[in-house]
C-alpha positions in Angstrom: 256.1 263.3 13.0 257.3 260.6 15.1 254.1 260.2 17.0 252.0 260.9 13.6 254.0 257.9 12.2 253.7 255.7 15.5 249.4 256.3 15.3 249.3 254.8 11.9 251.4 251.8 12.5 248.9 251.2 15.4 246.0 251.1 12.6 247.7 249.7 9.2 245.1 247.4 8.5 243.0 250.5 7.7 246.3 252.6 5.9 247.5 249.5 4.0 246.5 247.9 1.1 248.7 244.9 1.4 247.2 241.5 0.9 244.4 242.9 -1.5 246.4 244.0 -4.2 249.1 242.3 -6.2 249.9 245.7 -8.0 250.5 248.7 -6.4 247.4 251.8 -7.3 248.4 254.3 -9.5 248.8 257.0 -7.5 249.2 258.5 -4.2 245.5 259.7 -4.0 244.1 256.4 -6.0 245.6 254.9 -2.7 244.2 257.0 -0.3 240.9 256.2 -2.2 241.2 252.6 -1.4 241.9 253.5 2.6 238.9 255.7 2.7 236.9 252.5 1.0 238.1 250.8 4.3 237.6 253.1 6.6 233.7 253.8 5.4 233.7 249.9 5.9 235.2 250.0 9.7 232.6 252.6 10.3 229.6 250.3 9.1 231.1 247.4 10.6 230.6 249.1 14.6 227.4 251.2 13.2 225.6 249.7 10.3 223.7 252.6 10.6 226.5 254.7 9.3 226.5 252.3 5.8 224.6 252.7 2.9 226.5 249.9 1.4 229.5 248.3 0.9 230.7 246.3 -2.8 234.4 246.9 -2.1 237.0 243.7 -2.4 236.3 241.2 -0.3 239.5 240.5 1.2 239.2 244.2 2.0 236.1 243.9 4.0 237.7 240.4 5.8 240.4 242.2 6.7 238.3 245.4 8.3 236.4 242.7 10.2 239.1 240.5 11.5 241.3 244.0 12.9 237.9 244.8 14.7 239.5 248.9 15.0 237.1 250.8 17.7 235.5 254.3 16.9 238.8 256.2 18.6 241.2 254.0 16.2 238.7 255.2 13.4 238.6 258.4 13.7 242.2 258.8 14.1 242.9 257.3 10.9 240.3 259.4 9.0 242.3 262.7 10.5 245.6 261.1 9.6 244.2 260.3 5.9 242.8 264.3 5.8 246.5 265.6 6.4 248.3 263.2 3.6 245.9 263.8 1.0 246.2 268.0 2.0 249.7 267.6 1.9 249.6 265.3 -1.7 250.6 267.3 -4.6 248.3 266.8 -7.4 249.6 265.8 -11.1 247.1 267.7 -12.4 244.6 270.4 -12.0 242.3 267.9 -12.9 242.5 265.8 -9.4 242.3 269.0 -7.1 238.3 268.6 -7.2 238.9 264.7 -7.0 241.3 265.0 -3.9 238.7 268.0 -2.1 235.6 265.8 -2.5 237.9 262.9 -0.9 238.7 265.5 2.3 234.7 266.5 2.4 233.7 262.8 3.2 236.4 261.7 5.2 235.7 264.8 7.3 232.1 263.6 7.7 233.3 260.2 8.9 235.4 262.4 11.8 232.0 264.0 12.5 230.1 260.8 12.5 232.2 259.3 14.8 232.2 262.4 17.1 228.5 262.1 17.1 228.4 258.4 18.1 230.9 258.6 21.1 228.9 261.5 22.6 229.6 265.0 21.4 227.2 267.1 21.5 226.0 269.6 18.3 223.7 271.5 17.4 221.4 270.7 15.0 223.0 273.0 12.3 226.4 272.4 12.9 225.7 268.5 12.6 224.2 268.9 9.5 227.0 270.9 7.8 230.0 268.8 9.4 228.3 265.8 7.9 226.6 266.4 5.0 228.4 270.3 3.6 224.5 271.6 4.4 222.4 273.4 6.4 218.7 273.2 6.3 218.2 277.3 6.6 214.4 278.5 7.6 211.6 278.8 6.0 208.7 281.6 7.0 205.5 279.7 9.1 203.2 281.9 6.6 203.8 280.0 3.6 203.0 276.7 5.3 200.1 277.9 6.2 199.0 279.2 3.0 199.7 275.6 1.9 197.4 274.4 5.3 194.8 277.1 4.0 194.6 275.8 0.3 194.0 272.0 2.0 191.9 272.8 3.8 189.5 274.1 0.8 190.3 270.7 -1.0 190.0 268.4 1.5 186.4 267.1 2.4 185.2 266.6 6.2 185.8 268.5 9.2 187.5 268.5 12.1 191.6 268.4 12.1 193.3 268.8 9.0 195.6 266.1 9.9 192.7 263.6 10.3 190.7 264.8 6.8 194.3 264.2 4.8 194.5 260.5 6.6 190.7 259.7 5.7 191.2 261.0 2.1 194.3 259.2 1.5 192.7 256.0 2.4 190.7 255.9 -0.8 194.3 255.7 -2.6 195.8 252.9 -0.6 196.7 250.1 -2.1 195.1 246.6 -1.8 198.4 244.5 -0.3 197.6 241.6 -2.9 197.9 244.4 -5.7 201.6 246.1 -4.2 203.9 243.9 -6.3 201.9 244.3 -9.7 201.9 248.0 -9.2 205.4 248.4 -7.8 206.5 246.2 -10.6 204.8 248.6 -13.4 206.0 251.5 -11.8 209.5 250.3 -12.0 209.4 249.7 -15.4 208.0 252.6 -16.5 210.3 254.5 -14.4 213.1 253.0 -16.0 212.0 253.2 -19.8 212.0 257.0 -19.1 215.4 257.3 -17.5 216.9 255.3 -20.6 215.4 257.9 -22.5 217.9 260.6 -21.4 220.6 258.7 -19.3 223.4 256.4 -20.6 222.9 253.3 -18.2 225.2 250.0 -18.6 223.3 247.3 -20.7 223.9 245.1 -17.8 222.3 247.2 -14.7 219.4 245.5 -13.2 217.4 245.7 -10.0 216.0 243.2 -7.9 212.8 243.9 -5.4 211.9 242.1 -2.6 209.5 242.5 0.4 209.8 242.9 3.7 209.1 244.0 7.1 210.5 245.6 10.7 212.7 248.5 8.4 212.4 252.2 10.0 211.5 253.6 6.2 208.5 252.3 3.6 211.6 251.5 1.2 215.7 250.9 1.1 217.8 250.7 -1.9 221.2 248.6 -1.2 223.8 248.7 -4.7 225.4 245.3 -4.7 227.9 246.6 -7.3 228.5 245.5 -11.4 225.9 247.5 -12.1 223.6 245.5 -9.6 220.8 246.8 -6.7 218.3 245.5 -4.3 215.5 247.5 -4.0 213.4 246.1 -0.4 209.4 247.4 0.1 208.8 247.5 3.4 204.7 245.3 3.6 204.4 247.4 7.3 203.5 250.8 5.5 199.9 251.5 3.7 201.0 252.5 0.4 199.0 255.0 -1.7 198.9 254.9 -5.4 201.1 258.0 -5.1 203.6 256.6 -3.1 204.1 253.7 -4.9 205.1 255.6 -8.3 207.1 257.9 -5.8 209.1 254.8 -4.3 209.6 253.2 -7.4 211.3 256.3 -8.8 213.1 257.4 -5.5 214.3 253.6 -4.8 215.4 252.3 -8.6 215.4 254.9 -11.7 216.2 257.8 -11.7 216.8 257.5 -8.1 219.1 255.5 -6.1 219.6 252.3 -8.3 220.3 254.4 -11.6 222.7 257.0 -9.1 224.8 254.7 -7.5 225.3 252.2 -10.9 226.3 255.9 -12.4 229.0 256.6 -9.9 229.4 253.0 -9.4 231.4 253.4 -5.9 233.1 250.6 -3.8 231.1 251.9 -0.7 228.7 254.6 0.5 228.2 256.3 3.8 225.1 257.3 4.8 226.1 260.6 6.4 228.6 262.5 3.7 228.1 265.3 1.5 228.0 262.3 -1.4 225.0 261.7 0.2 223.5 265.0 0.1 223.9 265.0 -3.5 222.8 261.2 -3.9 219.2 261.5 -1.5 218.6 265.2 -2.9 218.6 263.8 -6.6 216.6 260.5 -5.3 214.0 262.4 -3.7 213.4 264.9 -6.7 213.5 261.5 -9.0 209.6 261.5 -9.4 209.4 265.3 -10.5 211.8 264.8 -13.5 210.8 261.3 -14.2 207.0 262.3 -14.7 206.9 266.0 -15.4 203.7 268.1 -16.0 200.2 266.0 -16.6 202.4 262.4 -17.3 202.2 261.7 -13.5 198.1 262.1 -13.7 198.0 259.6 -16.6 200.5 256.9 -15.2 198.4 257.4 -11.9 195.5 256.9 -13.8 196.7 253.6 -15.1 197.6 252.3 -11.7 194.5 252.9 -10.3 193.0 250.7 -12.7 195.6 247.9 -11.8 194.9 248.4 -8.1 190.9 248.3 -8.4 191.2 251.9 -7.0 188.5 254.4 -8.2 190.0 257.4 -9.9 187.2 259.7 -9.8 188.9 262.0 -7.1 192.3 261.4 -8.8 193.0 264.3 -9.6 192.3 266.4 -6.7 194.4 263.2 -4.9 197.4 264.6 -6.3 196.7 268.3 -6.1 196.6 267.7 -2.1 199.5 265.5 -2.6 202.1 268.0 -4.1 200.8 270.5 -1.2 201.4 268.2 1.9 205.2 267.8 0.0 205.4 271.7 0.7 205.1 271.0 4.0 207.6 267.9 4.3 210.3 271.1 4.9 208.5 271.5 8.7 209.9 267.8 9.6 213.4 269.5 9.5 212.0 272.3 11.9 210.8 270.2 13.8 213.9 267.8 14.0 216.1 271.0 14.5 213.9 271.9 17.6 213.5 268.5 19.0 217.1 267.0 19.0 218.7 270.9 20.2 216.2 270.1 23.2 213.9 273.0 23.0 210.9 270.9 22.1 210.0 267.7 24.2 208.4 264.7 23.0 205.1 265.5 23.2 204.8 268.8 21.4 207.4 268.0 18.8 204.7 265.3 17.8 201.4 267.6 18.1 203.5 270.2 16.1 204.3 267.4 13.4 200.5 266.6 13.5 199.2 270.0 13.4 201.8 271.4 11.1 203.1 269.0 8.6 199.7 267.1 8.8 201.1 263.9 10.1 199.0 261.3 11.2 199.8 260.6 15.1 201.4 256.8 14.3 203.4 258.8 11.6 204.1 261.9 14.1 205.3 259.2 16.9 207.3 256.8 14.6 209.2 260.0 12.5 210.7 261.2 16.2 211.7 257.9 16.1 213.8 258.6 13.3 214.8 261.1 14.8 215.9 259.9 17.3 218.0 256.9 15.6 219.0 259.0 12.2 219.2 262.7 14.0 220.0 265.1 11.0 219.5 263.0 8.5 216.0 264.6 6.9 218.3 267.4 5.7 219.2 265.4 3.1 215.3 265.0 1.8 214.6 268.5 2.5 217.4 270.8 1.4 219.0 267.9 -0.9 215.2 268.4 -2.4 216.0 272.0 -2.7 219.4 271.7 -4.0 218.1 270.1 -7.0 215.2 271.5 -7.6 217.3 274.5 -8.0 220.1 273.1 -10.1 217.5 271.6 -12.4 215.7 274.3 -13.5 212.6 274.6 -15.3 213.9 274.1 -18.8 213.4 271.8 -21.2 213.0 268.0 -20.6 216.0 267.3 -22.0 218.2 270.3 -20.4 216.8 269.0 -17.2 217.9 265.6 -17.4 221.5 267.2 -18.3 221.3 269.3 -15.2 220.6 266.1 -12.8 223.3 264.0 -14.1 225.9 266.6 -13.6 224.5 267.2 -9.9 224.9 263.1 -9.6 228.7 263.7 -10.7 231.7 261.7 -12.6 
């Protein structure tokens, strides 16, 4: 106990709240709520990587910056903060799921921090410390019943990989004509999500463009109820990426999520965040169910100066090379457990998953920089997919805003 209580002395700044707040929090785990705010802060502030955002207090963030605690001191605390809130009593039945989701992401900040000061994990057993998931398998013969079926719909010869590049060309979008169609997308995207979920009359979203980010498009909540949404001008965009970002990045996706759960800070590796990229990257498939994504397609083509006439077959080949999005994960597992080099980790995304070979070289990249992180896109996908259903519009919009949570 002695040594326990000597270890958080040497890192109060992360176990205290004093200097923030006049009054004292309600309760033993509202405290250790505002310590595991800091501590996701400290984390972001020696790996911004390891941040989604951050719209605590202030004087909270100040005082992570000017105590400057190193990874060690981190995770320390993180372990410390796991034992007191396992050894809290709750008041209520209600808080038990309150104080387990609070042990789930400060575990993942342990596991993130084990991961940047050099342990070594599998694949696998990095995926579930940090995110409560696992990516399973999948059997090769499905993807390439998917490859089969392209291969009928797209036109050309020669590599498939090359035919889906030289097809999807037709569907990029001039760059003059990006902010017209992201900005219609967007509102359309939200009009729908008003439709079935309760959002604060104040929300809003702001988009800007940019360049020199690792994905086409990033989502940063500001807090009240406030987002910027950045489009990255390096990628091509295709009509159907466009209505894909805008639905992923602002409503339902990531704006709409994080102004629901309306956190002080985010982590980027956490099961929160299993839950929070699964829903974003299903957003599209409840937002435009059935033929509406055809006709809203339809629309932007004609704001684009895009011809249409293949349209439909466009998205046909689209929804198939999204089946095959699951062999990125495959290949990831493969690639950072050491079993595949380089080299044929990138002809297997090409030949496989259909990648282009920029795409193939800069998503090893990723890799490389975000390591399990495509788990969340992939089995978060799956997740909700699954706890959606296929019922009703409105049941389905029920379903994803319980997945989101409180």
């Amino acid at each position: 106990m002695i040594a326990r209580v000597a270890l958080l002395l040497s890192i109060l700044f992360l176990l205290s709240c004093r200097g923030v707040r006049d009054v004292p929090r309600a309760s033993p785990l509202d405290r250790a709520s505002d310590k595991y705010i800091k501590l996701v802060a400290a984390l972001g502030e020696r790996d911004p990587d390891s941040l989604d955002y951050y719209a605590g207090p202030a004087e909270w963030l100040a005082q992570v910056r000017a105590e400057d605690a190193p990874l060690p001191a981190i995770r320390q605390a993180a372990s410390a903060l796991i034992e007191d809130v396992n050894h809290q009593t709750a008041d209520a039945d209600s808080e038990r799921p309150r104080r387990a989701f609070l042990v789930r992401q400060l575990a993942a900040i342990v596991a993130r921090v084990d991961v940047l000061t050099g342990s070594r994990l599998t694949f696998d057993e990095e995926s579930r410390r940090l995110f409560g998931a696992e990516a399973g398998t999948r059997h090769r013969e499905t993807f390439t019943d998917v490859r089969q079926k392209l291969d009928t719909l797209l036109p050309g010869a020669g590599r498939l990989s090359e035919r889906l590049e030289a097809f999807e060309r037709r569907f990029v979008v001039p760059p003059d004509r990006i902010s017209v169609l992201v900005e219609t997308a967007v509102a359309e995207c939200r009009r729908r999500t008003r439709e079935h979920l309760a959002l604060p009359a104040d929300e809003e979203v702001d988009v800007e463009y940019v360049s020199g980010m690792p994905w086409p498009a990033f989502t940063r909540y500001r807090g009240s109820h406030r987002s910027t949404t950045q489009i990255n001008r390096d990628f091509a965009l295709t009509i159907d990426r466009v209505l894909d970002i805008a639905c992923h990045e602002t409503y339902p996706g990531h704006h709409a999520i994080n102004v629901l759960l309306d956190q002080a800070a985010q982590p980027m590796y956490s099961p929160l965040t299993f839950h929070t990229e699964g829903a974003a990257s299903y957003a599209a498939d409840l937002a435009f169910p059935g033929d509406s994504r055809f006709a809203f397609e339809r629309e932007l083509c004609r704001l684009a100066g895009v011809p249409d006439a293949d349209l439909e077959r466009y998205l046909m080949v689209a929804r198939l090379v999204d089946r095959l999005r699951w062999l990125q994960v495959e290949v990831a597992r493969g690639y950072l457990d050491g079993d595949l080099e380089f080299v044929r980790a990138a002809r297997t995304l090409e030949d496989e998953a259909l990648l282009s070979e920029a795409s193939a070289d800069a998503m090893l990249k990723f890799f490389n920089r975000f390591r399990t992180y495509s788990v969340t896109y992939t089995a978060g996908f799956d997740a909700v997919e699954q706890a959606v259903g296929t019922s009703d519009e409105p049941s389905r919009w029920r379903a994803f805003r319980r997945w989101i949570g409180p």
